[in-house]
C-alpha positions as CSV (number, residue, x, y, z in Angstrom):
1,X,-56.8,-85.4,82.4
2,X,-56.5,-87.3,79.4
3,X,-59.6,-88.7,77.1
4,X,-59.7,-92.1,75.8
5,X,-62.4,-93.0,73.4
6,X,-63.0,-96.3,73.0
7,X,-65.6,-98.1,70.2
8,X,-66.8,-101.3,71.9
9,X,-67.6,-102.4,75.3
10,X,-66.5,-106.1,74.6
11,X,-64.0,-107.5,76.9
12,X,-61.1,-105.6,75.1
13,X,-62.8,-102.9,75.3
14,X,-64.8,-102.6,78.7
15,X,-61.8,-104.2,80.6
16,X,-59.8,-101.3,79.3
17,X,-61.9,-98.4,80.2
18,X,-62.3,-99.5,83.5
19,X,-58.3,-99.8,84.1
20,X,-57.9,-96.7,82.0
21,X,-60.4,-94.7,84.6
22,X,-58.0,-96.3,87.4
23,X,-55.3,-94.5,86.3
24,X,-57.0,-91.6,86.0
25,X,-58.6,-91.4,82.6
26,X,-61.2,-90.1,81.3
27,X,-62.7,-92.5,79.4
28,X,-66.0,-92.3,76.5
29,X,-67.0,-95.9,75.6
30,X,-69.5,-96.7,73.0
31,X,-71.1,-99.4,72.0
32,X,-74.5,-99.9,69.7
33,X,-75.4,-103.8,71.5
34,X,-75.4,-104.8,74.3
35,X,-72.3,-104.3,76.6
36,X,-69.8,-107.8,77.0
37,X,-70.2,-108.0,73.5
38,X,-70.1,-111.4,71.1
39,X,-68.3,-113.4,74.0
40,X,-70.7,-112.3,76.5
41,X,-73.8,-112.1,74.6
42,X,-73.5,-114.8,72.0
43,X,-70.2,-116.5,72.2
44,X,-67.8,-117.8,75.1
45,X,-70.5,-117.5,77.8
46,X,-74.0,-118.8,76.3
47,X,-71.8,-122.0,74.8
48,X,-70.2,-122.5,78.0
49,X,-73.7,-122.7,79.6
50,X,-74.5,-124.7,77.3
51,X,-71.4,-127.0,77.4
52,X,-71.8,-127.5,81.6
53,X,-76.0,-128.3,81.1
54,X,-74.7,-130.5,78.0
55,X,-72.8,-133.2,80.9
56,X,-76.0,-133.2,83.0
57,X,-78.2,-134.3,80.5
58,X,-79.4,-138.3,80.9
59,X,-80.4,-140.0,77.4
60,X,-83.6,-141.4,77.8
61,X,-84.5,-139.9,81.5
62,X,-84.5,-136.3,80.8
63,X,-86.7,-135.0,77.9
64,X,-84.7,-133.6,75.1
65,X,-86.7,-130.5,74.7
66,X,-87.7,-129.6,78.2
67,X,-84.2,-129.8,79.1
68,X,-83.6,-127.5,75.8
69,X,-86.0,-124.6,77.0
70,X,-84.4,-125.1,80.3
71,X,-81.3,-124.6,79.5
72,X,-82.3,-121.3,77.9
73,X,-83.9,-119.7,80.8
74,X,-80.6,-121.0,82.7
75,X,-78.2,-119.2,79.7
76,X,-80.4,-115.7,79.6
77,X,-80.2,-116.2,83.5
78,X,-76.1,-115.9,83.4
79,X,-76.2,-113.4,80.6
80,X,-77.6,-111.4,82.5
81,X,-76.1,-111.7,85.3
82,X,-72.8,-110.9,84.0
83,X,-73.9,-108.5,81.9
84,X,-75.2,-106.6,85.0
85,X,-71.7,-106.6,86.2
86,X,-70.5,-105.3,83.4
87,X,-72.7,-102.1,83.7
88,X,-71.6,-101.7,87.0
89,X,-67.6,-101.6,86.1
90,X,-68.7,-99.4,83.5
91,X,-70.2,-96.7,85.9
92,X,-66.6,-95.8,87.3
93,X,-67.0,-91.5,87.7
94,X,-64.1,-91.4,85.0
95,X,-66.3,-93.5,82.7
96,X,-69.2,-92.3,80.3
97,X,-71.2,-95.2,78.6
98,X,-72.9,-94.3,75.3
99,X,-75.5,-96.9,74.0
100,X,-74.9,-95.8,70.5
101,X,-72.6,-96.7,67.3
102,X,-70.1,-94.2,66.9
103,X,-67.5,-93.2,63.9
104,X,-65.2,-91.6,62.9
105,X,-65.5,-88.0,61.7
106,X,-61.3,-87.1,62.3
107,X,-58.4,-89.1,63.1
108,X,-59.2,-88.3,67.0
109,X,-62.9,-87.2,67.0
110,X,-66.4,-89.2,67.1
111,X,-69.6,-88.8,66.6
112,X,-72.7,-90.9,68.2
113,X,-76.3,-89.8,67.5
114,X,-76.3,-85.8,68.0
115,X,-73.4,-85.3,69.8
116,X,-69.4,-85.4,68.7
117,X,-66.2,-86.6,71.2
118,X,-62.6,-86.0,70.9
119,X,-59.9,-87.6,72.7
120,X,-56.3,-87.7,73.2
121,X,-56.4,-91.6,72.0
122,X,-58.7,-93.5,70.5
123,X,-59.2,-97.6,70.5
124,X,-61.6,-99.7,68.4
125,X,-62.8,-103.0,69.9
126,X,-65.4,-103.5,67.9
127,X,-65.0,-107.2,67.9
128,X,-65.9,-109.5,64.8
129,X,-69.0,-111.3,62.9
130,X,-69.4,-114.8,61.9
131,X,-68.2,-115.7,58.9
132,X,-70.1,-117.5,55.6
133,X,-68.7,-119.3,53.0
134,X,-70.1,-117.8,49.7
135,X,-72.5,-121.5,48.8
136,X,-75.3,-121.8,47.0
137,X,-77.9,-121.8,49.7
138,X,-75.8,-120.5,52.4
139,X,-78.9,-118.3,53.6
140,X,-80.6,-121.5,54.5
141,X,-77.9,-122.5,57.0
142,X,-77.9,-120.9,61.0
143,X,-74.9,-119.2,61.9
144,X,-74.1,-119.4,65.9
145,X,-76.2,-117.1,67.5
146,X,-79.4,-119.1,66.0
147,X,-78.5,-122.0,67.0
148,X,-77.6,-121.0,70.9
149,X,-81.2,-119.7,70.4
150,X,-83.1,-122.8,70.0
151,X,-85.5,-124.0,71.7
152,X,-86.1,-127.8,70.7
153,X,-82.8,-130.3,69.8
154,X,-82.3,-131.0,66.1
155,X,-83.1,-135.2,65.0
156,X,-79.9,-134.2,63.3
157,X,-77.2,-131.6,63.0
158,X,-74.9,-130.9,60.1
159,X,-72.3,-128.2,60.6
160,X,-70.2,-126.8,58.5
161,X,-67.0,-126.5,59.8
162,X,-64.4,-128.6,61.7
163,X,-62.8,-125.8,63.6
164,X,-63.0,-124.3,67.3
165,X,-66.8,-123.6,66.9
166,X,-68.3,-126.3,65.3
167,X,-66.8,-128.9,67.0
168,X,-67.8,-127.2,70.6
169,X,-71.4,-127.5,68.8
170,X,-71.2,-130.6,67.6
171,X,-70.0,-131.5,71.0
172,X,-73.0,-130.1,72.6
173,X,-75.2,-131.2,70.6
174,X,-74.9,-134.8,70.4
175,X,-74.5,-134.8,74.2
176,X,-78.0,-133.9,74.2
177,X,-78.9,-136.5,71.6
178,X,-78.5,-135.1,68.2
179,X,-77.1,-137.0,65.3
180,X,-74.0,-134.6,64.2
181,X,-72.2,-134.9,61.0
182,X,-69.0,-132.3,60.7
183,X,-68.0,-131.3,57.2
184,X,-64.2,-130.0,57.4
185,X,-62.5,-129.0,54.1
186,X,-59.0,-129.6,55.4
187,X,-57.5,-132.9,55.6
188,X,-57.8,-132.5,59.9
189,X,-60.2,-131.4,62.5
190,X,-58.5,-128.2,64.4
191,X,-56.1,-127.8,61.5
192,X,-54.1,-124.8,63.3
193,X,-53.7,-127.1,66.5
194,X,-51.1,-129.8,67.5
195,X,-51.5,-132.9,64.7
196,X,-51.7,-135.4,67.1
197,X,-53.4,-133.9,69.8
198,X,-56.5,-133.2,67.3
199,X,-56.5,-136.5,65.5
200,X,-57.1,-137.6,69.4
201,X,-59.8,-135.6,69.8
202,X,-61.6,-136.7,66.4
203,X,-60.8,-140.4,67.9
204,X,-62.9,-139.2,71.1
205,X,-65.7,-137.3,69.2
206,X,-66.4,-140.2,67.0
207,X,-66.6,-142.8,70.1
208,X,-69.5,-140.4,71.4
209,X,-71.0,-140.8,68.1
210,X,-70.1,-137.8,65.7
211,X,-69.5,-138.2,62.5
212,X,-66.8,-136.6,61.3
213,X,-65.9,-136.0,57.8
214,X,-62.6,-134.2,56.5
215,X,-61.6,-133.4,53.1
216,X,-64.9,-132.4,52.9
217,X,-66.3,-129.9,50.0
218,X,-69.4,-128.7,50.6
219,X,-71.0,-127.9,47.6
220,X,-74.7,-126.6,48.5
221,X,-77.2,-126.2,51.0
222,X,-80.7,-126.6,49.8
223,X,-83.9,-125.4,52.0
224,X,-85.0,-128.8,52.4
225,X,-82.1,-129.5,55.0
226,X,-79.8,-130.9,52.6
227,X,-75.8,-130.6,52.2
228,X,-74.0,-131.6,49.3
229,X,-71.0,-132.5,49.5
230,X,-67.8,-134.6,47.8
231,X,-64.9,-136.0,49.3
232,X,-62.4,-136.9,46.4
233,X,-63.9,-137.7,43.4
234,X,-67.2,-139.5,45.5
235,X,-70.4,-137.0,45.9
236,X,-73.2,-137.5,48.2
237,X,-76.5,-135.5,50.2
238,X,-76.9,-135.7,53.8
239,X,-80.1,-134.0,54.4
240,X,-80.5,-132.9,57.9
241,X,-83.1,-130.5,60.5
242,X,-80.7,-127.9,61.1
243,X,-77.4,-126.9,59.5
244,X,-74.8,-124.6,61.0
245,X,-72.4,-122.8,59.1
246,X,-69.3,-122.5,61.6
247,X,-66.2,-121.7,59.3
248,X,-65.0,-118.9,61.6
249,X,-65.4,-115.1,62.4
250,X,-63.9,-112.1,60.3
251,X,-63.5,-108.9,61.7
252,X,-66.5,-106.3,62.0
253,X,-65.8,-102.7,60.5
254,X,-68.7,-101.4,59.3
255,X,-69.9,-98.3,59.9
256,X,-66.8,-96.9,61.7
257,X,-66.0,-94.5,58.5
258,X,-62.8,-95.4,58.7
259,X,-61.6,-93.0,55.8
260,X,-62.3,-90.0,57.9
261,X,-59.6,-91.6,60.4
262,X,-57.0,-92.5,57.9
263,X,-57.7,-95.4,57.9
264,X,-57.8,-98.8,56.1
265,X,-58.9,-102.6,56.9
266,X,-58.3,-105.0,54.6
267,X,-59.5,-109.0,54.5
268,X,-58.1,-109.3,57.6
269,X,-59.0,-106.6,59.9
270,X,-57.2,-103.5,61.0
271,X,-53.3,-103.7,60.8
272,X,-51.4,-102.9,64.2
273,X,-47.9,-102.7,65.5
274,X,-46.6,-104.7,68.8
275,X,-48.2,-101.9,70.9
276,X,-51.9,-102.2,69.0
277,X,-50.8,-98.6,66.9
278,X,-52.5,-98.1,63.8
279,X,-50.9,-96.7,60.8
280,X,-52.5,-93.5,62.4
281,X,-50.8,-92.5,65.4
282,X,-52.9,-92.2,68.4
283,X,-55.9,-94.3,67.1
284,X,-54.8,-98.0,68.3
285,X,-56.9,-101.7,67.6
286,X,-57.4,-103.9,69.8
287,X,-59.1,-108.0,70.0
288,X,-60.7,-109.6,67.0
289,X,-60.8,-106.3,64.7
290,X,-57.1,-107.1,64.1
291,X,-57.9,-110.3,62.5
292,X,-55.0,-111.8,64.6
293,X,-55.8,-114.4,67.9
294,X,-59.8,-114.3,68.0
295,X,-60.0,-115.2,71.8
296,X,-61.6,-112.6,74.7
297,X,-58.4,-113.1,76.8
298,X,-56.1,-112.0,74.0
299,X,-58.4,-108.6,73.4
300,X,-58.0,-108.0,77.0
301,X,-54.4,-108.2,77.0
302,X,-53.7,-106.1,74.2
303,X,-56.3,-103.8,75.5
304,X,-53.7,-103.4,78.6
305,X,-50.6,-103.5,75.7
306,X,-52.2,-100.2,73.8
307,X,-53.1,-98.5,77.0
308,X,-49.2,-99.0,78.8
309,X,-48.3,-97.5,75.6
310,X,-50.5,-94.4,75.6
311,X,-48.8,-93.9,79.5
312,X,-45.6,-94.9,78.2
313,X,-45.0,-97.8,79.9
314,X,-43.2,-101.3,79.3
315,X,-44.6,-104.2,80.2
316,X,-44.0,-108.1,80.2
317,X,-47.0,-109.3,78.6
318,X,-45.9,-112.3,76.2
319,X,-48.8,-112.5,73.3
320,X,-46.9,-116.2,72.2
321,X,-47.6,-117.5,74.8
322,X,-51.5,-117.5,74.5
323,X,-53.3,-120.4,76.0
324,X,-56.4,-121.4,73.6
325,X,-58.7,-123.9,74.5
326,X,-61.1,-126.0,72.8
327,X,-64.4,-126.6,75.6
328,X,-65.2,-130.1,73.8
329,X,-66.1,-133.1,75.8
330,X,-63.1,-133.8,76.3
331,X,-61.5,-130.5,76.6
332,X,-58.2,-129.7,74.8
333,X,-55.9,-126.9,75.6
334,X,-53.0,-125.4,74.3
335,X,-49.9,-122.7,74.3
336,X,-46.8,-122.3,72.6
337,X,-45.7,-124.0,69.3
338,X,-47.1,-127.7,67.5
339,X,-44.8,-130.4,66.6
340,X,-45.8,-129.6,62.9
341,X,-44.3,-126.0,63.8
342,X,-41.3,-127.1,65.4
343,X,-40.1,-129.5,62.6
344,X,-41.0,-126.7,60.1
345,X,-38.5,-124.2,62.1
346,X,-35.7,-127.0,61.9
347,X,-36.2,-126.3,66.2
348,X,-35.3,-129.6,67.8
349,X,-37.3,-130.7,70.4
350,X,-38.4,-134.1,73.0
351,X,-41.9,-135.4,73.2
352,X,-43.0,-136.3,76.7
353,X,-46.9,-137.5,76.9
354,X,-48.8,-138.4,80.4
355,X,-51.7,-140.5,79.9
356,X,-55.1,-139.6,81.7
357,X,-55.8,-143.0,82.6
358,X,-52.7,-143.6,84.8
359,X,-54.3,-140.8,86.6
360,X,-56.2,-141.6,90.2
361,X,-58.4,-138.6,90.3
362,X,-59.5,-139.3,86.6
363,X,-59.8,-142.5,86.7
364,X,-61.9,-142.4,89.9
365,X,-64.0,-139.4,88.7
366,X,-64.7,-142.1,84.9
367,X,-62.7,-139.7,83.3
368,X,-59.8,-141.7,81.4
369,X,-59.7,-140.6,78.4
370,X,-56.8,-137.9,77.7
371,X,-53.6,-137.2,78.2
372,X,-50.9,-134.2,78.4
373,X,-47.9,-134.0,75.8
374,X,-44.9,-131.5,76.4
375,X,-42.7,-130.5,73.7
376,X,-39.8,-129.8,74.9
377,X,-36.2,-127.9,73.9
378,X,-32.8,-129.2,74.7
379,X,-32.3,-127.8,77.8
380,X,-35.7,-128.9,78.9
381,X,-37.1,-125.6,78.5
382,X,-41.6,-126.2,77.4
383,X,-41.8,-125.2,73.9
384,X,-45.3,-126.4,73.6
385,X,-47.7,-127.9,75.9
386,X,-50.7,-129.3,74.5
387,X,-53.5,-131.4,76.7
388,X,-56.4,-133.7,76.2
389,X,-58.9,-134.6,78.9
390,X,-61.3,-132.9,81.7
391,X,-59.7,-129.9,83.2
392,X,-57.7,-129.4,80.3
393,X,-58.8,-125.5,80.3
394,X,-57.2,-125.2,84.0
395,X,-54.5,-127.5,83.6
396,X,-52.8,-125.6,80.9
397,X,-52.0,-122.7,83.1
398,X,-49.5,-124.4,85.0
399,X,-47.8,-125.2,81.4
400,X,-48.1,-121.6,80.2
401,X,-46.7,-120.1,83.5
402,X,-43.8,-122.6,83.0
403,X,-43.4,-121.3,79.7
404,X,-43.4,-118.0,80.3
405,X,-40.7,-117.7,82.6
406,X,-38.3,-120.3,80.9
407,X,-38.3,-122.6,83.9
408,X,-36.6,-125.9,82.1
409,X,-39.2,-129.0,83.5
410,X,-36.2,-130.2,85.9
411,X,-37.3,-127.3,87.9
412,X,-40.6,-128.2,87.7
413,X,-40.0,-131.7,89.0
414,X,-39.4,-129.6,92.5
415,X,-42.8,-128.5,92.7
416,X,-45.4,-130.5,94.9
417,X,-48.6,-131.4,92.8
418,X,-52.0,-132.4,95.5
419,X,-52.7,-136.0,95.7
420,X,-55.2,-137.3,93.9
421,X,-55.4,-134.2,91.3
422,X,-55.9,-133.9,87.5
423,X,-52.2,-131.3,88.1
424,X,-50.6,-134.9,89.1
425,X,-50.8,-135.3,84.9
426,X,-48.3,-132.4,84.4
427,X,-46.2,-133.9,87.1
428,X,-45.8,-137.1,85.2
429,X,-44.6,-135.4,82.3
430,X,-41.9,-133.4,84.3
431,X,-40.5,-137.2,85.1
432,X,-41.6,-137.1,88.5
């Protein structure tokens, strides 16, 4: 039987073992935290807790800090739920689990406390860190695990950082009652996603109160709360009870002794070929240590990518066509290319956009504020599908599948959407 060692039980890398052991495998995972990993532990699921309590909280009925410390016990209550099941997967017969940090001590051959493993493959999962922009006072600022560990809700909330994370905070936050101020350095909110799509999102955020501010330079944090800051030539302080520094994640390395492997990382993670080969062969990368897509699904699917090629087999697994979603109130969700993209490529394309508020389900359930726009090619194949609104995360499935297979929309005006339903949206832009 063949040996896969795998360094990380995150959801590239426990979601791999467990189909690796399927196929007969025998699999060695290791992992020095505990197993899920960042989106288990301190990313996707404790924020997502915190983003479903966030929509039951009632200003000026519920107390702000009872609800906090509630909210905790219901998050550590999930965690551990999930991370129970993760054990469980892991205790496949073909599966050993090693609660320790391993590295490399040969291109195919670890070593954990004591003892030393060698495998016919090996893949690192070891996932990323959060990122810190080099400020004076950065120290004084919480990165994301601190602040998901709060007890109490801050009087007010700066955070640094207008991407993914920060705004899902700042989201959060202020639905509980916080003042939020975002600082963003670029000239947008989400500057990776669709233009318009974001600048909607901003327009939402700021109805609910946040304070956003781009072309933002933050200049220092002081221990006092305070962020300075300029935009164009104007400086100012905000001064604030907690500050979060949310400017991203970089991928984690340390410790593997990658040198023994033959090995090198550079700024932005380990470099990888389609199949998740290293520059070594048999030692393959896999989720946010590649510095590519830094989203769980996409670990697990390349996870599945290097292990088809390790058994030599193709498969149909698309990595462009990646949804990504943004778990703001409202949502937004995403796949395939941006209208800034498109014109940058020369691609030609038509915008159709369905409005949330023409919607009965949405506007029955007092959520009206969104709305789906499809980028399509000329022969109405979806070259981008970007949506605004509750349900985005769900909706955008329909959009990816589409996608995927190259169904051109007048296909899709065949299929029957349920009335009343969110999916009625996607309909509307098919020109049903």
């Amino acid at each position: 039987m063949k040996k896969l060692l795998i360094i990380g039980a995150g959801p590239g890398g426990y979601e791999t073992a467990v189909e690796a052991a399927a196929r007969g495998f025998l699999v060695t995972i290791f992992n020095a935290g505990q197993p899920g990993g960042t989106c288990l532990n301190e990313g996707c699921i404790p924020t997502k807790t915190f983003c479903a309590a966030a929509h039951a909280f009632r200003p000026g009925v519920d107390s702000a800090d009872a609800f906090m410390a509630a909210l905790q016990e219901r998050k550590s209550a999930v965690v551990e739920q999930l991370r129970a099941g993760v054990l469980t997967l892991l205790k496949h017969p073909n599966i050993e689990y090693v609660p320790l940090k391993a590295q490399f001590v040969a291109p195919k051959r670890l070593r954990a406390g004591e003892r030393e493993w060698e495998g016919d493959a090996v893949m690192i999962a070891t996932g990323s860190v959060s990122a810190s922009l080099p400020l004076p006072g950065a120290s004084h600022c919480l990165d994301s695990t601190q602040l998901l560990a709060l007890r109490e809700v801050p009087a007010r909330l700066g955070i640094i950082g207008g991407g993914v994370i920060g705004l899902e905070f700042a989201s959060v936050f202020a639905a509980l009652g916080a003042e939020v101020t975002v600082f963003e350095y670029c000239k947008n909110i989400l500057p990776r996603f669709d233009a318009d799509i974001a600048k909607r999102l901003r327009q939402s955020l700021s109805r609910r109160g946040i304070q956003i501010l781009t072309g933002a330079c933050v200049q220092k944090i002081g221990s006092d709360g305070s962020v300075a800051y300029s935009v164009g030539e104007k400086g100012e302080t905000q001064f604030f009870s907690k500050v979060l520094m949310a400017v991203g994640r970089k991928p984690y390395t340390d410790g593997l002794n990658l040198e023994a492997a033959g090995l090198e990382a550079g700024k932005n993670g380990i470099p990888v070929d389609e199949n998740m080969q290293t520059a070594v062969p048999g030692i393959y990368a896999i989720g946010d240590v590649t510095g590519g897509m830094m989203l769980a699904h996409t670990a697990k699917y390349q996870g599945l990518r290097a292990l088809n090629a390790i058994c030599g087999v193709q498969d149909g697994i698309d990595f462009s066509v990646t949804p990504a979603v943004v778990f703001t109130q409202p949502e937004l969700a995403t796949v395939g290319r941006s209208e800034e993209e498109l014109k940058a490529e020369g691609i030609p394309f038509e915008t159709r956009k369905a409005f949330y508020r023409a919607n009965g389900k949405a506007v029955s359930e007092g959520a009206s504020d969104g709305l789906c726009k499809l980028l399509l090619g000329g022969d109405g194949r979806i070259l981008g599908a970007h949506i605004l609104g509750a349900h985005a995360a769900d909706l955008i499935h329909e959009a990816a599948a589409l996608l995927a297979l190259g169904v051109p929309v007048s296909r899709a005006r065949d299929l029957i959407h349920a009335h009343p339903s969110f999916s009625e949206i996607l309909a509307q832009c098919y020109g049903i």
